[in-house]
C-alpha positions in Angstrom: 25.6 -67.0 13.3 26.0 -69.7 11.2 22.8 -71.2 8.7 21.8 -74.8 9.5 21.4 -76.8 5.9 17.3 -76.8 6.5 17.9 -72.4 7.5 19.3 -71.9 4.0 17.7 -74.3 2.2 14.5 -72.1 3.1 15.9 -69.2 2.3 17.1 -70.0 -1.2 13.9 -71.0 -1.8 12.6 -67.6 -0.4 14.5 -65.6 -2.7 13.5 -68.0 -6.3 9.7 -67.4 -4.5 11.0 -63.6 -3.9 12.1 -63.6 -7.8 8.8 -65.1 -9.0 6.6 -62.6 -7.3 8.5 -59.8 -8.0 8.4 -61.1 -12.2 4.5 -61.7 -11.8 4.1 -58.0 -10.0 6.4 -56.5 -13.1 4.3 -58.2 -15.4 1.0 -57.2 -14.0 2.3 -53.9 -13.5 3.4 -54.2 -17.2 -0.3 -55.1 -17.9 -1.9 -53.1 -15.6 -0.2 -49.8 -15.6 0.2 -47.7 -12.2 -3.2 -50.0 -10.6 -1.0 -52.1 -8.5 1.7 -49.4 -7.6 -1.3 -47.6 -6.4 -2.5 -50.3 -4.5 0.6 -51.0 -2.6 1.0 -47.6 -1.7 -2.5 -48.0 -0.4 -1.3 -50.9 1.9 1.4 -48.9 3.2 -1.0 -46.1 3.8 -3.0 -48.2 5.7 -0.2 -49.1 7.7 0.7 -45.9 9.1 -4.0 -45.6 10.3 -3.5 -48.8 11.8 -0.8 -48.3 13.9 -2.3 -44.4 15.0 -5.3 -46.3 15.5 -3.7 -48.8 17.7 -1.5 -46.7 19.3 -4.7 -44.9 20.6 -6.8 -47.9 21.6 -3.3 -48.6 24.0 -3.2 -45.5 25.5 -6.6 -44.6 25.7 -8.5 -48.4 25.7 -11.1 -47.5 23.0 -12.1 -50.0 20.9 -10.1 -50.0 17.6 -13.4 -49.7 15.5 -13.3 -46.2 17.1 -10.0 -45.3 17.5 -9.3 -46.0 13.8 -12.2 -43.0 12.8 -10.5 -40.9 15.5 -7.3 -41.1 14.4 -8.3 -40.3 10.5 -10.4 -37.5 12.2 -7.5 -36.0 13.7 -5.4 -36.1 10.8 -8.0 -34.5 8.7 -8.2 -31.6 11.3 -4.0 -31.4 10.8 -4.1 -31.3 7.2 -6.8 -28.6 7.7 -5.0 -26.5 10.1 -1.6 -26.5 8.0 -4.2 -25.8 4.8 -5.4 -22.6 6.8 -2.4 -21.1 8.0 0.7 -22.7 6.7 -0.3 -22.7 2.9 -1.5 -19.3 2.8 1.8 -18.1 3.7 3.5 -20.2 1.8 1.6 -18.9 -1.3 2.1 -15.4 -0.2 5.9 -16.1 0.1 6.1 -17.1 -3.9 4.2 -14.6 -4.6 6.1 -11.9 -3.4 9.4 -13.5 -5.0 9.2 -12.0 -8.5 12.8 -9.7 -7.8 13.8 -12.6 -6.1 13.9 -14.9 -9.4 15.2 -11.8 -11.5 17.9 -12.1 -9.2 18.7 -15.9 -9.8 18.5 -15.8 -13.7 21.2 -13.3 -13.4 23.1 -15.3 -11.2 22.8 -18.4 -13.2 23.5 -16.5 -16.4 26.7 -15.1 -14.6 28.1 -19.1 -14.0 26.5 -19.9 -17.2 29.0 -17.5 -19.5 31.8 -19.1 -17.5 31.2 -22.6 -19.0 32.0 -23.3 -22.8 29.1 -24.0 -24.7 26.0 -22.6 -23.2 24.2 -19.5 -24.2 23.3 -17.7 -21.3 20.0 -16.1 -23.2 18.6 -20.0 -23.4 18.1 -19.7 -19.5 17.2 -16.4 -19.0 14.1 -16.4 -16.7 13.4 -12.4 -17.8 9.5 -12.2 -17.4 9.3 -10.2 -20.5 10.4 -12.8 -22.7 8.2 -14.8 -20.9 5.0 -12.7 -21.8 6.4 -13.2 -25.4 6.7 -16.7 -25.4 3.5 -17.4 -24.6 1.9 -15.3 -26.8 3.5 -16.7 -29.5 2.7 -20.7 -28.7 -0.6 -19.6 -26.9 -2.0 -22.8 -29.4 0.5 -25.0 -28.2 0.3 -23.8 -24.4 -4.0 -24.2 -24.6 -3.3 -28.1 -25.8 -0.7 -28.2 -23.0 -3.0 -26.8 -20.2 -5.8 -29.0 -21.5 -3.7 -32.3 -21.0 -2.2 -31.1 -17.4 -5.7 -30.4 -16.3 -6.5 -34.3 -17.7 -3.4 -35.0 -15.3 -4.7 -33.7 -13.0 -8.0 -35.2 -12.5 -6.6 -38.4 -12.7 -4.2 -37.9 -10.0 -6.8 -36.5 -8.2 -8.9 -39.6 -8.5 -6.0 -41.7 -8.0 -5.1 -40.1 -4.4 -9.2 -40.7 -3.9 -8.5 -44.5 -4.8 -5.6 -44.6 -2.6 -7.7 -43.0 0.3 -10.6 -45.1 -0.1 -8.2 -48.6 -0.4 -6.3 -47.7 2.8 -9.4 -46.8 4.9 -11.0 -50.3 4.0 -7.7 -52.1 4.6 -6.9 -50.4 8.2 -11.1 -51.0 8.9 -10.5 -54.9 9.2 -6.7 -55.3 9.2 -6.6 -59.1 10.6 -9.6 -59.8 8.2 -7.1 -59.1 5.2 -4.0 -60.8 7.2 -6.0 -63.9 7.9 -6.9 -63.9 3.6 -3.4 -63.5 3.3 -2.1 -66.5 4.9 -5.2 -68.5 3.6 -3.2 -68.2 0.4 -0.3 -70.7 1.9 -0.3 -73.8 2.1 -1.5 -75.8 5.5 1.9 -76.5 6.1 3.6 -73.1 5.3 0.8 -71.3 7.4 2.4 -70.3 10.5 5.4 -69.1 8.8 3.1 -66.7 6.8 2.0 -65.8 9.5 5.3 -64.8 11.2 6.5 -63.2 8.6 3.3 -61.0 7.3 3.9 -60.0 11.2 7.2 -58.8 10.8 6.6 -57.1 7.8 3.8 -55.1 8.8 6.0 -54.0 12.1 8.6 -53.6 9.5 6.5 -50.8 7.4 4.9 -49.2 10.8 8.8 -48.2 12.1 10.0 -47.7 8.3 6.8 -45.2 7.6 7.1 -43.7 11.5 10.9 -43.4 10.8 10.1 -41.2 7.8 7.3 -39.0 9.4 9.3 -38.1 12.0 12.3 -37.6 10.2 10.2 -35.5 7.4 9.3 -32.6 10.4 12.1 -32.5 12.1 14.1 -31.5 8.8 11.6 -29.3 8.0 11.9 -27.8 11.4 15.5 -27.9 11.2 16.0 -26.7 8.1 13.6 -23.4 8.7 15.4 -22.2 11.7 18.8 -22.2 10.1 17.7 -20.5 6.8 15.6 -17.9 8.9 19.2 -17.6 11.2 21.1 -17.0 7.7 18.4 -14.8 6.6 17.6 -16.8 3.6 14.6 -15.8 1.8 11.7 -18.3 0.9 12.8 -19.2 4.6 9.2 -21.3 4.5 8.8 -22.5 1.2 12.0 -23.9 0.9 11.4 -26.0 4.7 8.5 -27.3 3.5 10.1 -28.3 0.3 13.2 -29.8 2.4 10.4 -31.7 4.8 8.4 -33.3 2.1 11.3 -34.2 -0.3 13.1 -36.5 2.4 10.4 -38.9 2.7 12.6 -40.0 -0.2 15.6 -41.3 1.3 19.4 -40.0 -0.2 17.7 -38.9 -3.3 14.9 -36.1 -1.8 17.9 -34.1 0.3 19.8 -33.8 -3.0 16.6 -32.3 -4.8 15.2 -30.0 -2.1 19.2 -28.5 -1.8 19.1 -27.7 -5.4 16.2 -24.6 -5.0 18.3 -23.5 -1.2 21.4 -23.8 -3.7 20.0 -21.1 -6.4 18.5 -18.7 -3.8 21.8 -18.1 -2.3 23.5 -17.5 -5.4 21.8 -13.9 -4.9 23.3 -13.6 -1.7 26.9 -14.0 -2.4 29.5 -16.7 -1.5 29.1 -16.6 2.5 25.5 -17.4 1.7 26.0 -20.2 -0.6 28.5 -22.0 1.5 26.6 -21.3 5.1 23.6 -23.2 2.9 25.7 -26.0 1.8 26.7 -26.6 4.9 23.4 -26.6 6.7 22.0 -28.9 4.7 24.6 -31.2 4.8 24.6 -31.4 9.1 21.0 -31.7 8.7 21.1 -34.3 6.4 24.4 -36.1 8.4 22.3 -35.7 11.5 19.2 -37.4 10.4 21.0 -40.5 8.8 23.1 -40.8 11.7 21.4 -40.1 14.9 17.6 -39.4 14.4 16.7 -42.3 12.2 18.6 -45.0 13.5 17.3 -44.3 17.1 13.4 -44.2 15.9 14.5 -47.9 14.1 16.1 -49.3 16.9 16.0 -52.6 16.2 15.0 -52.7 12.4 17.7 -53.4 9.8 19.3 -50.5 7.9 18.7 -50.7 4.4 22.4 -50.8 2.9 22.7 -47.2 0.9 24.2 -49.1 -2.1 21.1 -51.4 -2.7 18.9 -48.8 -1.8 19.9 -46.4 -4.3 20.2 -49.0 -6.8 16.5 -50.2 -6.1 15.6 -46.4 -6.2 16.7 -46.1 -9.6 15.4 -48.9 -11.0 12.0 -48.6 -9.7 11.8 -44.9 -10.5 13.5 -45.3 -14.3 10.3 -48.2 -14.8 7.5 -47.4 -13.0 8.0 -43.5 -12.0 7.6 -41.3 -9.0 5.2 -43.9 -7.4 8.1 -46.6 -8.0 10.7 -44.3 -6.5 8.3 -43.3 -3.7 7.7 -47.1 -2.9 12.0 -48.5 -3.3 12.7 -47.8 0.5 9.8 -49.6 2.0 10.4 -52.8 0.0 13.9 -52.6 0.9 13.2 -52.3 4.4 10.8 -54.6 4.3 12.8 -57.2 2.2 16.0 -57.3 4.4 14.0 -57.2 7.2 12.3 -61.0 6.3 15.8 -62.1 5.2 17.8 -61.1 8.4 14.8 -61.9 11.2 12.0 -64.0 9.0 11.0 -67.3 10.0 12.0 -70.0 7.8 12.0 -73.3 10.0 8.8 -75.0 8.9 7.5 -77.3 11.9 7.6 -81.0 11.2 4.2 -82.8 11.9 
């Protein structure tokens, strides 16, 4: 279809707006830190209540000022149940593993003597040396725990934040939407408004896309390691599952663990894994998330990996975490955005 003159005028000036807020975002995150990273995770959070929230005042005519405590309700009572008895045998399942990593560092040590250059004894994951390592930088190791624990709380309060932002924004959604476009001018007001529109359906099918996608390769991905007889069956699911909420990057990661537990099996073992994970991972980008995005734009591989590494080499995990919905969201506006402003 081809642009009018007034079309792509508009959407020049979209992208030097685009380019402006992105540089006043980098410099307050420059400023700021990881507060609004944070905060925009928040809003996609929020995102993902609403639209349970909605999706049961549909089906079910409640109001949404109750549906919305239902629906964090029964995700609390998820996270609960998988807390009671998921985690427990995932816990017992490393646990019992000790022989199990023996049997990697010997594996690894094995490939390692094959490549020039690498001393296999710098890898060795013998438990003994271990035990002797820490002793000997206990001092160090004490300073060490005492900053993760610091970590710790502060991711912990962080996730808190996050929780506490989200609820408020999925509380009064329009309230914040109406703000929003307030911001416009007069003029530019009802093409806020279109837009803020698509983008939030934008994030609801990008996040619901990932949710879904996210059990059924867990799912997936347990049956055919429990079929091969793979141990850490479980563990290494879950891993699979939770990892893929980063697109192309998180199936690479959660192979790498599958990858080094098979080594102990032989070479039937390692290849059956290899190719599990890649029909898993074929399947999912091909059939499963394209039908839950039906009509949403597919975020060109090339420009999302590019955006993945950027954000992730300057803000992090949080800006890795966040590259696919702004992506999504982005191509979304620029292929299906309103841009005709209406003459007076």
């Amino acid at each position: 279809m081809q642009l009018s003159f007034s079309e792509f005028r508009s959407r020049v000036w979209f992208i030097l707006a685009s380019v402006s807020l992105l540089g006043l975002i980098g410099y307050m995150l420059m400023q700021g830190g990881n507060v609004v990273l944070l905060f925009l995770f928040a809003v996609i959070l929020a995102v993902g209540f609403t639209a349970f929230a909605q999706t049961i005042t549909d089906k079910t005519k409640i109001p949404y000022g109750l549906a919305l405590p239902i629906a964090l309700l029964t995700m609390a009572l998820g996270l609960a149940v998988f807390v009671s008895y998921f985690f427990p045998a995932l816990v017992n399942e490393l646990t019992s593993s000790e022989q199990l990593i023996q049997n990697i560092s010997t594996q690894v040590e094995k490939i390692a003597t094959a490549i020039p250059g690498i001393d296999p004894t710098n890898i060795s994951l013998d438990f003994a040396s271990i035990v002797q390592n820490i002793q000997a930088n206990s001092s160090s190791i004490f300073s060490g725990i005492q900053n993760v624990f610091s970590q710790t709380t502060s991711a912990v309060f962080n996730v808190l934040i996050v929780l506490v932002v989200s609820i408020f924004l999925a509380a009064q959604p329009s309230y914040y939407k109406r703000g929003l476009i307030a911001l416009a001018p007069k003029r530019y007001q009802p093409l806020a408004k279109t837009n803020i529109e698509l983008a939030f359906a934008s994030s609801k099918k990008w996040l619901l896309s990932r949710l879904v996608s996210m059990g059924v390769i867990a799912i997936l991905t347990y049956v055919g390691l429990l079929l091969l007889g793979i141990p850490l069956a479980f563990s290494l699911a879950i891993a699979a599952g939770l990892l893929s909420f980063i697109p192309n990057l998180g199936p690479i990661l959660s192979f790498i663990p599958a990858l080094l537990v098979s080594l102990t099996l032989g070479v039937f073992s390692i290849v059956a894994v290899s190719i599990l994970y890649i029909a898993i991972q074929v399947l999912e980008s091909n059939l499963i998330t394209p039908k839950i995005e039906q009509k949403l734009v597919d975020s060109p591989p090339a420009l999302l990996i590019f955006s993945q590494l950027l954000l992730g080499t300057i803000w992090g995990f949080l800006g890795l975490l966040l590259a696919a919905p702004a992506v999504a969201v982005g191509i979304s506006l620029w292929k299906n955005g309103s841009w005709e402003i209406k003459k007076e």
